[in-house]
Structure formats: structure tokens, C-alpha cells
C-alpha positions in Angstrom: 2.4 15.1 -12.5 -0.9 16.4 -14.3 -2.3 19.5 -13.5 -4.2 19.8 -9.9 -7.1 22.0 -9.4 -6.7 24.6 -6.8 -3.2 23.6 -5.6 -5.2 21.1 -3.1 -1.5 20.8 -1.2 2.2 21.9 -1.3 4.8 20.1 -2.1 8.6 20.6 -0.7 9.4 24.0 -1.3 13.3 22.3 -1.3 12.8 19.8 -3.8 14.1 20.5 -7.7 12.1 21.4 -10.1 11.2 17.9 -11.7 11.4 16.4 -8.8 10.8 12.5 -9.1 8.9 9.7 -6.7 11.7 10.4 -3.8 10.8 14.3 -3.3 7.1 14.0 -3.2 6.9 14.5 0.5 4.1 16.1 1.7 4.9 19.9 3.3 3.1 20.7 6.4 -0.2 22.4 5.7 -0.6 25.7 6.1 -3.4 27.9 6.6 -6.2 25.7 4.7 -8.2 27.9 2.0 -11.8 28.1 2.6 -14.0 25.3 1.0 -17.5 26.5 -0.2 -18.8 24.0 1.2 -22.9 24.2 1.0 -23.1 23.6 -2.7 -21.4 20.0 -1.9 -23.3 19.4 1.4 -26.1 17.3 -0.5 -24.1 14.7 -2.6 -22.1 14.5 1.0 -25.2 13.5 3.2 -26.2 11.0 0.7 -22.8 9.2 0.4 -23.1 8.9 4.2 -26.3 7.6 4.0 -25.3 5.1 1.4 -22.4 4.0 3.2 -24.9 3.6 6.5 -27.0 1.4 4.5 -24.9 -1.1 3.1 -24.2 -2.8 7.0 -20.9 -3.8 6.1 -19.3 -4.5 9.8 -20.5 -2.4 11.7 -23.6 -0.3 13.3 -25.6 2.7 11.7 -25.7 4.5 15.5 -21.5 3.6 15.6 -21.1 5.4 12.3 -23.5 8.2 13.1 -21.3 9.0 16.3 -18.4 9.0 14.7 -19.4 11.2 11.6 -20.6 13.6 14.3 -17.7 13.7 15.8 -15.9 14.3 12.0 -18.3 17.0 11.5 -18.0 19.1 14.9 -14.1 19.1 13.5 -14.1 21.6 10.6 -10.8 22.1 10.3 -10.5 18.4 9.3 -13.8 17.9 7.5 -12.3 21.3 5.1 -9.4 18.6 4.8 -11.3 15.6 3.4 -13.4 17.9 1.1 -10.2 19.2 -0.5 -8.5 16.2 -1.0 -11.7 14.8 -2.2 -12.0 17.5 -5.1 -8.9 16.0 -7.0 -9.8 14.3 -10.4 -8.9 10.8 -9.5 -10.7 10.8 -6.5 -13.9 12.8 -7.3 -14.1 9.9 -10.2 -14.2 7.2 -7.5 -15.8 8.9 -4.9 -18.9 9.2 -7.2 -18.8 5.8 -8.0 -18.3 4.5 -4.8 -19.8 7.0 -2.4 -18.6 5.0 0.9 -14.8 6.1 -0.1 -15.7 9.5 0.8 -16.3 7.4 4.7 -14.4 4.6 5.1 -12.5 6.1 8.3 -15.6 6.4 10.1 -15.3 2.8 10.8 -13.7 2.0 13.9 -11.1 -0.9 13.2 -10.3 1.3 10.0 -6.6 0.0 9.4 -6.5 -0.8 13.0 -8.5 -0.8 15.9 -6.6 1.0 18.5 -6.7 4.4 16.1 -8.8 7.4 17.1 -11.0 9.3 14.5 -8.5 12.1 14.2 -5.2 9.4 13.7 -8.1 7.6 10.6 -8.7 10.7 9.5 -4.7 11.6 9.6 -3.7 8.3 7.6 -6.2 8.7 4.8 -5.7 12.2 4.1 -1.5 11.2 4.6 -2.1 8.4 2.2 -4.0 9.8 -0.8 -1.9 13.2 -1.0 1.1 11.3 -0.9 0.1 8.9 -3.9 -1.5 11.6 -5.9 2.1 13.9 -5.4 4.1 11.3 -6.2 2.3 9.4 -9.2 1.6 10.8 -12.3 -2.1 11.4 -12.9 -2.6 8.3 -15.6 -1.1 6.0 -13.2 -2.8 6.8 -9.9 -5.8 6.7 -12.2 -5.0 2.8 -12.8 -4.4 1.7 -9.3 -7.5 3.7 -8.6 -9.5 1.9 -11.1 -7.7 -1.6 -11.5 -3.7 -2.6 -11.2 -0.5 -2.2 -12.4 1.8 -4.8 -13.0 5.0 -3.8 -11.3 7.3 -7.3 -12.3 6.3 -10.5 -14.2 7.8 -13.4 -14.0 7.8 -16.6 -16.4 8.9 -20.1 -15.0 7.9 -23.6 -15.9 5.3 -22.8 -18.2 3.4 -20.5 -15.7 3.3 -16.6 -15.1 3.8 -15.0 -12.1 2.8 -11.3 -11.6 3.0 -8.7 -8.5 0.7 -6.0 -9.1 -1.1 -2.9 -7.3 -4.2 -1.6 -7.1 -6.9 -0.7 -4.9 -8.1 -3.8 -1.9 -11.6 -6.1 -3.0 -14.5 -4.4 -1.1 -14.5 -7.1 1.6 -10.9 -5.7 2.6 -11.3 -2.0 2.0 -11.3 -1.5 5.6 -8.0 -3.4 6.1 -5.5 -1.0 3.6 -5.4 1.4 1.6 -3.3 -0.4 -1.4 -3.3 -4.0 -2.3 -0.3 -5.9 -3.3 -1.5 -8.5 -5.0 0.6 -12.4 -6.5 -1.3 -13.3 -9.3 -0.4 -16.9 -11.1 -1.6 -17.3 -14.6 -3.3 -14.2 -14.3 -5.9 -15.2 -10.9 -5.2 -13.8 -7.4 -3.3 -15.8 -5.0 -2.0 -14.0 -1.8 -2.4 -10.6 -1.0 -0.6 -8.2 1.1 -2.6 -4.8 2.2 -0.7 -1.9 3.3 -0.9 2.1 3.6 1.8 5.2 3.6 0.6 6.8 7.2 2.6 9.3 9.2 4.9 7.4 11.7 3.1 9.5 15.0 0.3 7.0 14.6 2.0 3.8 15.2 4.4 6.0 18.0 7.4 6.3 15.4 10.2 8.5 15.2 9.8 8.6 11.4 7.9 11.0 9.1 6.0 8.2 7.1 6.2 4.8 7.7 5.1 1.5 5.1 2.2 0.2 7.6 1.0 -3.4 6.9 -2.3 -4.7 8.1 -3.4 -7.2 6.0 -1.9 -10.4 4.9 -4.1 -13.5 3.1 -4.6 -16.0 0.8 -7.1 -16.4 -1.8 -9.8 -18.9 -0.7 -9.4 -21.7 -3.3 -5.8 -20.8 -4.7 -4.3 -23.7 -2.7 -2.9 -25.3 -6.4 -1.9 -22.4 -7.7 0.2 -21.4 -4.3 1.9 -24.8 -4.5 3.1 -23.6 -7.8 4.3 -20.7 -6.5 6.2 -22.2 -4.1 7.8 -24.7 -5.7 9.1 -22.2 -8.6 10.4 -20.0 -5.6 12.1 -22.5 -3.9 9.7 -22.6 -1.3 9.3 -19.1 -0.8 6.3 -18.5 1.3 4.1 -16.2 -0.8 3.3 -13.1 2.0 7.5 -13.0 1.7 7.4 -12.3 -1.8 4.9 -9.9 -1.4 7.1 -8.6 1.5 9.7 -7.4 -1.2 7.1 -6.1 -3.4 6.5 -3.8 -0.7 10.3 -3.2 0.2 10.7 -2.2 -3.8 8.1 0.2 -3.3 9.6 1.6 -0.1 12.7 2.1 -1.9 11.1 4.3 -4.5 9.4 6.5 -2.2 12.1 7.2 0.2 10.4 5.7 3.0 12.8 4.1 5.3 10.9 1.8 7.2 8.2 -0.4 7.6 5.5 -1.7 10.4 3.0 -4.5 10.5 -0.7 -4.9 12.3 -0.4 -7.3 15.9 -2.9 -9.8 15.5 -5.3 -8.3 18.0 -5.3 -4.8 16.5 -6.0 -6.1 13.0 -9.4 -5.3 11.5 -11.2 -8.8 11.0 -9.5 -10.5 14.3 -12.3 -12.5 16.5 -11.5 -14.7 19.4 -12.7 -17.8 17.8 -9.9 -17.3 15.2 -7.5 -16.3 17.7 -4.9 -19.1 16.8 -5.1 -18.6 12.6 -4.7 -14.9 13.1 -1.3 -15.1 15.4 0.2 -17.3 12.7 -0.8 -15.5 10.1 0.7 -12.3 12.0 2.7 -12.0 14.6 4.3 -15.2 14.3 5.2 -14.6 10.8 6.2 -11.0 11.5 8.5 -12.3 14.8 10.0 -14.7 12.5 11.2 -12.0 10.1 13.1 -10.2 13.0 10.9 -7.6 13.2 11.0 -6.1 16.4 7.1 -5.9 18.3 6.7 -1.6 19.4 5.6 -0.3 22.7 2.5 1.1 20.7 2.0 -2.8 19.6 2.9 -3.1 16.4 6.0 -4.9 14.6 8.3 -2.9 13.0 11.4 -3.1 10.8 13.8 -0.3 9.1 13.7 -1.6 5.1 15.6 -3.3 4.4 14.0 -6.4 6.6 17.1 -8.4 7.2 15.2 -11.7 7.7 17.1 -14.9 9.1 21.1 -14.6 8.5 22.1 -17.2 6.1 24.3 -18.4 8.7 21.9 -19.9 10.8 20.7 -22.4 7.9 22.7 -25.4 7.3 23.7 -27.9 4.7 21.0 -27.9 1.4 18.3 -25.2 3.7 21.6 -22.6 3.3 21.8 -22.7 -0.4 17.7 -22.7 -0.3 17.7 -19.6 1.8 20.5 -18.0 -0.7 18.4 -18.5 -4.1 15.7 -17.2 -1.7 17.1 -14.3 -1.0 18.1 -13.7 -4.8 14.7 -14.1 -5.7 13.7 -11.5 -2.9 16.2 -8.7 -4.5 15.3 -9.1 -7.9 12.0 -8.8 -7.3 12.8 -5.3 -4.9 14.7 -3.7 -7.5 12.4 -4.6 -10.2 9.4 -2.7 -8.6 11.7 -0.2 -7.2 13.1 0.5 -10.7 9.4 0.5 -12.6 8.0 3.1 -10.0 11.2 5.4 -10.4 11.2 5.3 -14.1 7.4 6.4 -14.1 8.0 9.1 -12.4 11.5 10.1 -14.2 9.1 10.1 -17.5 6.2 12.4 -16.1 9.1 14.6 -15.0 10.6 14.7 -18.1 7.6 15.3 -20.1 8.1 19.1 -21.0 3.7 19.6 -20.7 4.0 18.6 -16.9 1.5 15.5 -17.7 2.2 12.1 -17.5 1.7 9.9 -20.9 -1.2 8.3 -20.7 0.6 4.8 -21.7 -0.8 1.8 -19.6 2.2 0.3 -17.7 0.7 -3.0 -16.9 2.9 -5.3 -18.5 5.3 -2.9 -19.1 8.6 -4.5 -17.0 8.6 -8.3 -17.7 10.8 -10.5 -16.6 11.3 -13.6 -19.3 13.9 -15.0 -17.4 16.1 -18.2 -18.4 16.1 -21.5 -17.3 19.0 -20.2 -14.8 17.1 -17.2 -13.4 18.0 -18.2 -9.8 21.7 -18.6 -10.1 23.9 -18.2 -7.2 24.9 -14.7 -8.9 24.0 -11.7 -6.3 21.7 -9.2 -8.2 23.7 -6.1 -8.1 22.2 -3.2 -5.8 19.9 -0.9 -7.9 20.2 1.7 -5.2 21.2 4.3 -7.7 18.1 4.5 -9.6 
């Protein structure tokens, strides 16, 4: 990807030299190099203090004691700093200063994590994004979306796109994958690359899911949705949004939120939040953790066609159609990104928007009973 000032991380000392979005993997740190950090102590106090001020969802004297806490650790305040000195996210960080904080918060993804397991998935996150994207890209989803598959079907356009959660859910995910019909946002599916030790997995990095909504208002345009998908519940297509994106990175498995450890949960809405959770997560076959969370290894298997019958069987087949094309569609687009900023003989990626750039313009037979072929490979 573009050039990086001061070598902020290492990458895989293993991987080949033009290494695509499947080698990215962060190395284990080493001996971090000394920040000067009293020249950027100002601008830091007075993002904190801005962030304080705005009284989001939770208390000045909560946030104070936990950025005491972050500052007693040096080792992992010397962490943030670094990251934060990359391009992309000094640019953001000065335009929104509570960036720079957001893991203060306590229900930060979740609410069972500690300050240092926050800490851990944002740092995790953002070096993993920034080694795996190229520079133009990341600078997209940091500023707007990409459109990683289109779709046109009875007169009406449906998108899946990526970019950064609205600022009532920046607490809830890191990355927002968004269904967009006719260009306005529908459903939404919030998710962040974390290391699997925080949800008490095996696995190096896991997909982590912890927020999954609806757009207030977007009833009509859901209906649409569905009925074009053959009924295909809108948080499932999102689902293999996600499962495309897995592929690409490498990442071989996924976990979701529980409804009591998800960020905006209150007791009043006890009922809305386990169907919109766990219940939807159980019926996907995804298994619920000792640590409390639902997990699944990608791909998520789903219902077995042979448990539908009669007219619900061939439903669930087109469905399941529908689901792959759209996986290997934004598998394939985040692959051949990368594959061009590693071919690119100046080390920097082209500066070419991708939104837009894979379309589907399918024909009136889109959903045929053909099985998409595996795109594995790529």
C-alpha cells in the first residue's frame, strides 16, 4: 500500500513480497520505538476534553477514570499515539477529535470488555485495515463508502457498501455494512476485525458483529428488498456481505454481540433486542460461547435445505444463490484492489474511486437455479 511514516508496524516477515489482502496479518509487536510525546500532549488533552463535552452516553467522571487508567499504561498509550500518526487517521482524528477516545467508553463494542481488551480491538482493527488496504481506499471508508456489489432488479438498485458507522453507532463497530435501495440506507450491520483472545477464541482474529438495525422509516424500501430477494431478511444479506469480506481477509470465522452485552441494550427493550440478536443469531446455527457470545466458522451454514419443504425448499435454494453471489462478489472486489496496489511498480495504490466499480446488471433470470461456482481461488 502507500508509503507509511515511521514503519508504525511490521508486517509478516513470511509473506511475499507483494503480498495481497490475505497476508496482511499483523506480526507481534516488538520493542515499541519511543514516541516524543510532549510536543503532541496539547492537541491530545483537548480532544479528550472535547470528547467529555459532547455527553454522548455516558459520564464525564466515568470517562475521566478510565482515561486515567489509559494514561498510567504507557506502554499502550505509546500504542495509540503511533497508530494515530498514520495519514488516514491523523486526517480524521483532527476532524473528529473523539476518535482519538472512543474506547474510553465502557460498552465500547461490548460491555463485558476491560480497557486493555478496548484498547486491544482498536489498535487490532485499524492496523489491520490500514495493512491490508491500499492508502486511497482506506481513505474512502474513512471518509464515506465503497460500494462493494450493486445490484439492479425491477426497476430499483440495490447496493452493499462500507464505510465508517453514523455517529449515533460509533460506539457499536468499527465498520458499517450498509444495504442501500435506490441509493438511501436501509439495514445496517456493524462489525470489527479484533483478536479472537477477547471473545475467548482459539483463533488469531475473528469477524466480531455487534450491531444489527434497520433504518427508522425504511419500512417501503425493506419490503422491496425483500420481495426482490425472495424474502431474504435484510441482516442475512448483510450477513454475506460480511462472509465475502471474511473471505478476502483470511479470516476464518466469525462472532456476534449476545443481546445483553450489546452496547445500546436497556431492560425496557429487553424483548426487541433478543429478536433482533440472539434469536436471529440461534437461528443461523451459530453456536452461543462460554464467554457469551455466538459464534460460527465462515462459512455460516444456515438451515440445511433439507429441512424446508415443498415451494419454502426452492425459496431457501434461490436464497442461498443469492447469498453466494453476493459473497464472492465482495470477496472478489476487495482481492482485486489489493492485487492492483500490489502490482503497482511505485508501491501506491491508484487513486481511482471504486464506488461503483463492480456492478451487477443482472438479467431477468439472475436467480436461476444455477449454483454460482466457488470463487475460492481468487
Amino acid at each position: 500500500m502507500g508509503e507509511i511514516q515511521g514503519q508504525p508496524f511490521q508486517l509478516d516477515l513470511n509473506a511475499p513480497p507483494k503480498a495481497g489482502i490475505r497476508d496482511s496479518r499483523i506480526a507481534p509487536d516488538g520493542a515499541l520505538v519511543a514516541l516524543r510525546e510532549h510536543s503532541k500532549c496539547t492537541g491530545f488533552f483537548r480532544q479528550l476534553f472535547l470528547l467529555v463535552c459532547q455527553k454522548n452516553s455516558w459520564s464525564p467522571a466515568l470517562i475521566t477514570g478510565e482515561f486515567w487508567r489509559y494514561l498510567t499504561n504507557i506502554g499502550m498509550r505509546r500504542e495509540v499515539l503511533r497508530l494515530l500518526k498514520l495519514r488516514p487517521y491523523a486526517e480524521i482524528t483532527q476532524k473528529n477529535p473523539g476518535f482519538a477516545f472512543k474506547y474510553l467508553a465502557p460498552n465500547y463494542l461490548a460491555r463485558s470488555f476491560t480497557l486493555t481488551e478496548r484498547v486491544s480491538c482498536f489498535l487490532h482493527h485499524y492496523r489491520r485495515i490500514h495493512a491490508a488496504l491500499p492508502e486511497s481506499i482506506l481513505r474512502q471508508i474513512l471518509q464515506g463508502y465503497i460500494t462493494l456489489h450493486e445490484i439492479a432488479e425491477g426497476g430499483n438498485r440495490f447496493a452493499f457498501t462500507m464505510g465508517l458507522p453514523e455517529p449515533k453507532g460509533h460506539l457499536e463497530g468499527e465498520l458499517s455494512l450498509d444495504l442501500r435501495v435506490d441509493g438511501k440506507k436501509v439495514f445496517n450491520l456493524s462489525f470489527t476485525i479484533v483478536p479472537g483472545s477477547v471473545v475467548k477464541s482459539k483463533a488469531a482474529e475473528i469477524l466480531f458483529i455487534t450491531r444489527l438495525q434497520g433504518t427508522k422509516g425504511s419500512l417501503p424500501q425493506i419490503r422491496l428488498a425483500r420481495k426482490a430477494f425472495h424474502e431474504f431478511f435484510p441482516g442475512k444479506l448483510l450477513l454475506a456481505t460480511l462472509q465475502g469480506i471474511a473471505e478476502a481477509l483470511g479470516i476464518g470465522e466469525i462472532e456476534a454481540v449476545c443481546v445483553t452485552k450489546q452496547s445500546s441494550y436497556t431492560k425496557v427493550r429487553s424483548a426487541i433486542f433478543k429478536n433482533r440478536y440472539d434469536d436471529f443469531f440461534a437461528e443461523l446455527g451459530m453456536v452461543k460461547t462460554a464467554g457469551g457470545f455466538y459464534s460460527s466458522p465462515v462459512p455460516v451454514q444456515g438451515r440445511p435445505l433439507a429441512s424446508f419443504r415443498g415451494r419454502n425448499r426452492l425459496r431457501a435454494r434461490k436464497r442461498r444463490i443469492i447469498r453466494q453471489q453476493i459473497q464472492a462478489a465482495c470477496a472478489a472486489l476487495l482481492l482485486g484492489a489489493t492485487d492492483r496496489a500490489a502490482a503497482s511498480t511505485s508501491g501506491r495504490a491508484k487513486s481511482t474511486p471504486i464506488t461503483g466499480a463492480v456492478e451487477s446488471r443482472p438479467s431477468p433470470h439472475f436467480l436461476s437455479h444455477t449454483r454460482l461456482r466457488s470463487n475460492s481461488s481468487t
